[in-house]
N, C-alpha and C positions, 0 to 999 in steps of 0.2 A: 982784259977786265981790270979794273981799278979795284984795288982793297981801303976800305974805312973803316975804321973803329968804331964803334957805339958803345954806349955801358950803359948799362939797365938796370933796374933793380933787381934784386934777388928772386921778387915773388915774378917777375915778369919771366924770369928765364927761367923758373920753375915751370910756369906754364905753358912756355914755348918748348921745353923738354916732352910734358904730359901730351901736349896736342902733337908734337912730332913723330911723336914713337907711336902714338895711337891711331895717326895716319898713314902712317907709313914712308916718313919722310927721310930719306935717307940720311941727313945731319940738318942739324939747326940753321944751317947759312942757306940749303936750301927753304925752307921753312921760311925765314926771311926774306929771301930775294920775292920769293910769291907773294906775300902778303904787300910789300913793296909794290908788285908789278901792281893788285889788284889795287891799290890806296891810287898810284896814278893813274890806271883807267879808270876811277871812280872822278876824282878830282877833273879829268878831261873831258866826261861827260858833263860834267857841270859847265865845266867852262863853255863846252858846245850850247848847254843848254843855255845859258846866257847870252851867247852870241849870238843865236835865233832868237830872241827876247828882243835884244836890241836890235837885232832887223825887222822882227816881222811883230813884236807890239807883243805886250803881256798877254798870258793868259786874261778871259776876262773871270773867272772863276776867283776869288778872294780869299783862298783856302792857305794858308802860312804856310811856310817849310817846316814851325814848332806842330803845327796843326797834321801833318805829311804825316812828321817822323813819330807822333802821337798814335796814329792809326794804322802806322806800319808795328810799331812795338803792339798793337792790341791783336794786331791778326796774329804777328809772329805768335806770341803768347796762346792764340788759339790755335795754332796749329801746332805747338809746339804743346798743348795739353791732350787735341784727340791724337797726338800719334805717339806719346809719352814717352816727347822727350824735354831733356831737365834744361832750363837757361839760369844764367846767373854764373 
């Protein structure tokens, strides 16, 4: 395994503390490496999802990624009001 430094802000590693310990993360580096792992299987689906665009032709549906991430934040929000939990 390779070691790297990163420096963050103060508020950032305040809440990388909060979410750690209240997940149950055994130290911060794990905490990190996960969020890491998950940032590049997000970013890999995209890129999959692109590379079948550009084989097999757009959606014909006209709906934006701002238009996506608009209606994924409204449901988040509604699921996150009937099972009352706090986002922000």
């Amino acid at each position: 395994m390779e070691a790297i430094c990163v420096k963050l802000d103060k508020g950032i590693v305040k809440e990388i503390n909060t979410i750690a310990k209240e997940f149950h993360y055994s130290t911060r580096t794990d905490f990190i490496r996960e969020a890491i792992r998950s940032k590049i299987e997000e970013l890999q689906k995209k890129r999959a999802l692109k590379n079948l665009e550009k084989y097999f032709g757009a959606s014909k549906l006209k709906t934006t990624d701002n238009e996506h991430e608009r209606i994924r934040d409204e449901v988040a929000k509604e699921y996150a009001k009937k099972f009352g939990v706090k986002l922000d």
